[in-house]
N, C-alpha and C positions, 0 to 999 in steps of 0.2 A: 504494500500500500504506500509506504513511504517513497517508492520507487518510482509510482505513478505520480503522486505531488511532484516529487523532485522536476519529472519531466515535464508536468504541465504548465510547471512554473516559468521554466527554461522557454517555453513556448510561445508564453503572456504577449511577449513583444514582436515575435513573429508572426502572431496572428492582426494583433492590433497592424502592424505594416500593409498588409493585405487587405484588411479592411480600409484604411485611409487608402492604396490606390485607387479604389472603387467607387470613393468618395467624388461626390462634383469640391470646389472652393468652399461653400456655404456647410457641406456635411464633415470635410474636414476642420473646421474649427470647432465646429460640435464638436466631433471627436475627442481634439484637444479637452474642454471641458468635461465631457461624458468621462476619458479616463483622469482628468483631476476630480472629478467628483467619487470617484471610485476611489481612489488611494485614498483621499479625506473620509469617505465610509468604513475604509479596514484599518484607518487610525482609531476611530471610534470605537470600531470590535476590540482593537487592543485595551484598548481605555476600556471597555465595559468587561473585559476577562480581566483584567487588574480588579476595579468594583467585586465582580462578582470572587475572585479568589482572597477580598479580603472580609467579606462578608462571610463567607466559608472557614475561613478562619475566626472571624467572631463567635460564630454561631460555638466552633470546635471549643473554641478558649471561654467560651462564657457559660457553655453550657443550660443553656436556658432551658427553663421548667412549665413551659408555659404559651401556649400562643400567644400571648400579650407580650412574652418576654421575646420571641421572633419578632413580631410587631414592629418594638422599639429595635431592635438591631437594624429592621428594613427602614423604620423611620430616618434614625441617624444616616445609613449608606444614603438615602436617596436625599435629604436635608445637604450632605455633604457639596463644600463648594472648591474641594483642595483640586488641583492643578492635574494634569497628567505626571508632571515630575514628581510633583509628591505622592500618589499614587503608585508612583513606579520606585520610589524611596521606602514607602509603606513595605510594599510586596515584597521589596528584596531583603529586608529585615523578617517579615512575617513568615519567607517560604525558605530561607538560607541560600538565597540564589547564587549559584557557580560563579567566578569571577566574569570569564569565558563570558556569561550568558547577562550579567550586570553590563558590561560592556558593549552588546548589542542594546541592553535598553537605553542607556545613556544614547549611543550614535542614531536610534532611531527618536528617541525625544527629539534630540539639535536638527533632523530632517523633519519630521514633523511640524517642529514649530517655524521652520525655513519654509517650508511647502504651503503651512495655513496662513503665516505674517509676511512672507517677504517674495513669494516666490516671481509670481507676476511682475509684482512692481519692479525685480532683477532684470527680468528674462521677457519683456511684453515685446520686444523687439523680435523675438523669435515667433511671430503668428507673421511674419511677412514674407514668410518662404517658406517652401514644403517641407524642407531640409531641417530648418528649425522648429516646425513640428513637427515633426519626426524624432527632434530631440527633446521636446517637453515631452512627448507621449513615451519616451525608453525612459526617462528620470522615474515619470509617474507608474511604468510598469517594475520596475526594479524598484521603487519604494513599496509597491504594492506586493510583488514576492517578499521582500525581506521582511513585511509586517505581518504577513501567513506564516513565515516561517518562523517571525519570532509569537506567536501563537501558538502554532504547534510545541515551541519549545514550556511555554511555560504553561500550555495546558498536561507537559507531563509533572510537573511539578504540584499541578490542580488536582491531577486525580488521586494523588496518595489521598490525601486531605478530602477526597467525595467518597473513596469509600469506606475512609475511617465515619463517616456520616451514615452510612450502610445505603448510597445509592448506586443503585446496579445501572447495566445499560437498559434495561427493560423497566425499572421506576421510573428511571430520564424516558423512556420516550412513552411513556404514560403520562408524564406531566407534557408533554412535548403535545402528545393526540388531545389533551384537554386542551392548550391554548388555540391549537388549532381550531378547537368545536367552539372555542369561546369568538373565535374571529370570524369566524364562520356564521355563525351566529349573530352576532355583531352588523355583519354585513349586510345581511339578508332583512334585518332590521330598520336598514336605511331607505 
């Protein structure tokens, strides 16, 4: 399985290529956006597997008695207004994170926060040629592998801590088929 990420990842940018050929002027700078808005979506997953593996860890550490006592642990996580760096300071104190794998979070914060504050404003000169979109869209596909990959690394870290919780893969995707019935539902309500 790892074998099939690895490749699909490898791939991210040579598929994007092929699509912007096909592209008229007007769909290639879509493009551009369509894959900035992608990399800014699997910054967020990062940021939200941080949240949730430290929540996971509350729960472990606090040991609550109580749905009331869940409650307020979900109240504080979701009230919470701290950064992604501190988020990612939290985690690496909360899970014992490998040097090796601290030092992917740091270099993916400093692009992240390049990518959400500054990137444009750098690089707007590059929508004037194909060439240069071509190279926003390889930035944004290599920051979008290495924020999967740094995912996968530290959802191994998440599951010691899910199954000392005692959740299997078959409780996870029983809560998984409930939110789905709950959207579902949701929907059909509109």
């Amino acid at each position: 399985m790892a074998n099939i990420i690895s490749n699909n990842l490898k791939e991210r940018f040579i598929d994007a290529k092929l699509e912007f050929v096909r592209e008229n002027d007007d769909g290639k700078h879509r493009l551009v956006y369509a894959y900035f808005g992608l990399a800014i979506y699997y910054a967020q997953c990062l940021e939200e597997e941080f949240s949730l593996m430290l929540w996971t860890n509350r729960i472990i550490n606090n040991k609550p008695s109580s749905k009331e006592d869940v409650e307020a642990i979900n109240a504080e996580m979701d009230k919470s207004k701290k950064t992604m760096g501190q988020l990612i300071n939290e985690v690496k104190k909360a899970y014992a994170i490998q040097n090796g794998h601290a030092q992917l979070l740091s270099n993916l914060l400093e692009k992240r926060n390049y990518l959400a504050h500054k990137y444009f404003k750098l690089h707007i000169e590059k929508f004037y040629t194909e060439i240069g979109q071509l190279e926003m869209i390889n930035f944004f596909c290599d920051f979008i592998d290495k924020t999967i990959e740094l995912i996968q690394n530290m959802n191994s870290y998440y599951q010691f801590q899910v199954r000392r919780l005692g959740f299997t893969e078959s409780k996870i995707s029983e809560l998984k088929e409930v939110l789905r019935q709950q959207e579902l539902e949701r929907v059909s309500n509109l």
